[in-house]
MDTraj code that builds the backbone (N, CA, C; nanometers):
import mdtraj as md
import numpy as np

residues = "UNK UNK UNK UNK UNK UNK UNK UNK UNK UNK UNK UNK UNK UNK UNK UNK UNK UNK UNK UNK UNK UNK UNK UNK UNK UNK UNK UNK UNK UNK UNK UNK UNK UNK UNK UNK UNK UNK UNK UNK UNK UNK UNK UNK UNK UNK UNK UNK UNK UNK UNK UNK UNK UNK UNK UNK UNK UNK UNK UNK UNK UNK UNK UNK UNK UNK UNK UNK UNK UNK UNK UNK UNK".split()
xyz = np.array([
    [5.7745, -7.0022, 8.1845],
    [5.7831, -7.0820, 8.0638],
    [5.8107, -6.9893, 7.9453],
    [5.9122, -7.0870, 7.8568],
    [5.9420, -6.9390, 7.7091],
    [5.8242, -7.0082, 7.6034],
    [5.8573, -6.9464, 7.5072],
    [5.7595, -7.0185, 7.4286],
    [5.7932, -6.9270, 7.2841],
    [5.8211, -6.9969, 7.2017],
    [5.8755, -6.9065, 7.0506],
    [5.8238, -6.9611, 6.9271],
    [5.7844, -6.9207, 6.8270],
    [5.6891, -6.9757, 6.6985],
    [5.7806, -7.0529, 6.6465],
    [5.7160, -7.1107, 6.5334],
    [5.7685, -7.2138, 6.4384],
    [5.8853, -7.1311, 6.3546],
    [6.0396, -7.1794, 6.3955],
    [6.1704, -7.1613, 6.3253],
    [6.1890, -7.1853, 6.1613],
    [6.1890, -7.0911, 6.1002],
    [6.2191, -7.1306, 5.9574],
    [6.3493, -7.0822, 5.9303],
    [6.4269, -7.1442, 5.8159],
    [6.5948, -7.0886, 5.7675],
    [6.5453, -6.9080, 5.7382],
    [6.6394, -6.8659, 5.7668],
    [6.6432, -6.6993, 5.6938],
    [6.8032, -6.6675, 5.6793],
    [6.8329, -6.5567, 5.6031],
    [6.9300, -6.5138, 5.5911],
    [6.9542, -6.3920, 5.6734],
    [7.0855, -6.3770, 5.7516],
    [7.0723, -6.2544, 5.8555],
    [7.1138, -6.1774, 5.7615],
    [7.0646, -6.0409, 5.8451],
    [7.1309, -5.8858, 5.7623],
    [7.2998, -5.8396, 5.7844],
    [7.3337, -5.8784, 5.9045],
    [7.4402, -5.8144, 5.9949],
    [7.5603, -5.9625, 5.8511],
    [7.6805, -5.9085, 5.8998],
    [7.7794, -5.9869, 5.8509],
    [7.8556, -5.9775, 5.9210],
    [7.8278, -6.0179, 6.0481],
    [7.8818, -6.0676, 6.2057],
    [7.8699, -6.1951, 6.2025],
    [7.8036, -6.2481, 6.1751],
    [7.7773, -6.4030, 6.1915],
    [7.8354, -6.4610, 6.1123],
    [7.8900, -6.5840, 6.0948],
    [7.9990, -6.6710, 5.9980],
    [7.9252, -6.7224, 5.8989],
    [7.8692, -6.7452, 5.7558],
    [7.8540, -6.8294, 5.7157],
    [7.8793, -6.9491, 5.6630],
    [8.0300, -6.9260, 5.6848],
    [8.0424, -7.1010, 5.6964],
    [8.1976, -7.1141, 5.7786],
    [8.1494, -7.2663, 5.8540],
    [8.1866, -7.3172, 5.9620],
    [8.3034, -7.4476, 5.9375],
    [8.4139, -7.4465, 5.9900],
    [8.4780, -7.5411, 5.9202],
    [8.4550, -7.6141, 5.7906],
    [8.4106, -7.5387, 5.6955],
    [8.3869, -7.5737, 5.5377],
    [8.2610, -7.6018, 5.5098],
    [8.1620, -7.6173, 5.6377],
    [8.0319, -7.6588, 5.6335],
    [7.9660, -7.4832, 5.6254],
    [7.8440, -7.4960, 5.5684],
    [7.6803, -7.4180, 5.5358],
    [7.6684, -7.3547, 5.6662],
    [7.6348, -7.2902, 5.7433],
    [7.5787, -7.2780, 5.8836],
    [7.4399, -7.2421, 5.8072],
    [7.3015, -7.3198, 5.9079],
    [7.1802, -7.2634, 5.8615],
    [7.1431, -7.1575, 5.9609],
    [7.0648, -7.0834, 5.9586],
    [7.0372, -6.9985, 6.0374],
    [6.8855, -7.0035, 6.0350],
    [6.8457, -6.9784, 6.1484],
    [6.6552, -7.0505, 6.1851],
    [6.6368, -6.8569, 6.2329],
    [6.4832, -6.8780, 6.2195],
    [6.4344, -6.7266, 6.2954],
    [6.3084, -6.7634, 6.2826],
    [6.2466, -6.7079, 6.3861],
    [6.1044, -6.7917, 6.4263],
    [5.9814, -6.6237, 6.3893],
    [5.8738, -6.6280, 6.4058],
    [5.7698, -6.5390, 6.3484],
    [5.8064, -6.4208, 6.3948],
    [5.8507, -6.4033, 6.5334],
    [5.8848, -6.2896, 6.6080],
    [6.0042, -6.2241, 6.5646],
    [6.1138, -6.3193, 6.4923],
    [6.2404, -6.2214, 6.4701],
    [6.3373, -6.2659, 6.5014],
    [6.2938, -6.3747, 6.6438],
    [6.4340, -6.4397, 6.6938],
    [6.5179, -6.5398, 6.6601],
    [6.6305, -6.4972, 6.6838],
    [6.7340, -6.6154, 6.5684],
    [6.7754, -6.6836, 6.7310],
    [6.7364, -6.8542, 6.6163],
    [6.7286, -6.9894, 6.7438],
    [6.8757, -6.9305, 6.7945],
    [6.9908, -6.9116, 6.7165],
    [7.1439, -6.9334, 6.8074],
    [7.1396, -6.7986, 6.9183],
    [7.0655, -6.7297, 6.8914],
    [7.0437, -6.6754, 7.0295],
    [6.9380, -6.6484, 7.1405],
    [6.8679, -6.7649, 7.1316],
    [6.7628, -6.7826, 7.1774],
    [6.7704, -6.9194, 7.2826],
    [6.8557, -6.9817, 7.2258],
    [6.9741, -7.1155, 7.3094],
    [6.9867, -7.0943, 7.4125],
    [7.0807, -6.9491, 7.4504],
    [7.1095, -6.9458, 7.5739],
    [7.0111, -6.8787, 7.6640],
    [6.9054, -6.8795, 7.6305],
    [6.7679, -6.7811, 7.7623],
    [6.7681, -6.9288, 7.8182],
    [6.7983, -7.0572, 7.7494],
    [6.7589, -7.1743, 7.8250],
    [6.8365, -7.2074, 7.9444],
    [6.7655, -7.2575, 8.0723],
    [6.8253, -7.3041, 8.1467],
    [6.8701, -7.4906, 8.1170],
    [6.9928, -7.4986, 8.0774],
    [7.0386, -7.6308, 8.0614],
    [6.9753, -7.7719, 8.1838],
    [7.0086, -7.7177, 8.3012],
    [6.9999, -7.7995, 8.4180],
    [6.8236, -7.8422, 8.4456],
    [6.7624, -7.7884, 8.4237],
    [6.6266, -7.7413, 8.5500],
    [6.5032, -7.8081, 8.4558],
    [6.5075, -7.7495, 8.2933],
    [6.3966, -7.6893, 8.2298],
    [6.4042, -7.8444, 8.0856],
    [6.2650, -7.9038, 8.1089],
    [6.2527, -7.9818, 7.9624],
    [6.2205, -7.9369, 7.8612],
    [6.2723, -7.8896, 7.7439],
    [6.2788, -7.8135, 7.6196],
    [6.1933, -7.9416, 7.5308],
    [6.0224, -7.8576, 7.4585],
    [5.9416, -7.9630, 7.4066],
    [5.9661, -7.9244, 7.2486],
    [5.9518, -8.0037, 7.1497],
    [5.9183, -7.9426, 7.0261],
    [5.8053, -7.9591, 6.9709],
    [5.6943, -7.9098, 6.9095],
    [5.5466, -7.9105, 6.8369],
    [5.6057, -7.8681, 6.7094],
    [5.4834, -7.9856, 6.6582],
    [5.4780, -8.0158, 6.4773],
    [5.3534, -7.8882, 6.4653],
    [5.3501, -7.8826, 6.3359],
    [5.2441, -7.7832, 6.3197],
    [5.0746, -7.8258, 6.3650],
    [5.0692, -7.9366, 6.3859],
    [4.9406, -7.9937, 6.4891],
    [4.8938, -7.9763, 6.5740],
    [5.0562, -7.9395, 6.6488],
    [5.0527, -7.9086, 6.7785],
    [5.0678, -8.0626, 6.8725],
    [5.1304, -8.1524, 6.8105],
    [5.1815, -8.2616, 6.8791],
    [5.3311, -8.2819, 6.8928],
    [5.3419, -8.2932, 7.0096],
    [5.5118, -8.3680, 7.0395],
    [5.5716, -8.4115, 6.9770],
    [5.6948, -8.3769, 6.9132],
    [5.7335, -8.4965, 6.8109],
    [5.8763, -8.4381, 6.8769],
    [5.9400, -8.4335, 6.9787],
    [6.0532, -8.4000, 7.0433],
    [6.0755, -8.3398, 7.1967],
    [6.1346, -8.4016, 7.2590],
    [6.1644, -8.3155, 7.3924],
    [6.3088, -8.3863, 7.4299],
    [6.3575, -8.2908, 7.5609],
    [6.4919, -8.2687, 7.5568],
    [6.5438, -8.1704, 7.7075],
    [6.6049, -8.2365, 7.7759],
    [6.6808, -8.1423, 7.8715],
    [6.7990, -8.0453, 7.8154],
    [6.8521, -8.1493, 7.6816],
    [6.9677, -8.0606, 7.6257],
    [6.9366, -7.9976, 7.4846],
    [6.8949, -7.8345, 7.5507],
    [6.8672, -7.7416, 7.4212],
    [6.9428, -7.8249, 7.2867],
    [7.1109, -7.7720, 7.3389],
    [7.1783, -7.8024, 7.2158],
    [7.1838, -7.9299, 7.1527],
    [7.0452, -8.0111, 7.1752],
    [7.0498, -8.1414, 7.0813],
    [6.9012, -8.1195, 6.9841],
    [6.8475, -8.0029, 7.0206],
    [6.7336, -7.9574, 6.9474],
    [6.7785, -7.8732, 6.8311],
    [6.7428, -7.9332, 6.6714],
    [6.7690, -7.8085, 6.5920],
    [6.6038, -7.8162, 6.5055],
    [6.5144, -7.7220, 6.5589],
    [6.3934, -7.7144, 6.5370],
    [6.3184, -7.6600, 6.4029],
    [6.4164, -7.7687, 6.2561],
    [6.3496, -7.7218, 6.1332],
    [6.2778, -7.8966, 6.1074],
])
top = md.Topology()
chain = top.add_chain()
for i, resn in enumerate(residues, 1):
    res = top.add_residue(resn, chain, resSeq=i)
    for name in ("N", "CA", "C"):
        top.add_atom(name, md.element.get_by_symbol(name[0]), res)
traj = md.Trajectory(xyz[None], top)
């Protein structure tokens, strides 16, 4: 099982990453540890694994076979 803290917006350091996307904002999430959600997507197994989301309560308020329908702000 993965398990990663509560995602907040941050701004990256690198200027590898696009900030903006066909004319749109891209937000960028990074959770307590450091890890930025868009690469944290793919450790998921799509097929196998139910992806949950927790409110700061610690109650369900989301789950999901498909990572990429989770954007966890």
């Amino acid at each position: 099982m993965q398990s990663f803290g509560k995602f907040i917006p941050y701004t990256p350091d690198t200027t590898d990453r696009p900030k903006i996307i066909d004319g749109q904002n891209v937000l960028f999430l990074q959770d307590d540890k450091g890890n930025d959600w868009y690469d944290v997507i793919d450790l998921f197994d799509e097929s196998k694994t139910l992806k949950i989301g927790y409110d700061d309560d610690g109650r369900v308020r989301t789950f999901t076979t498909n990572i990429h329908a989770l954007f966890p702000v």
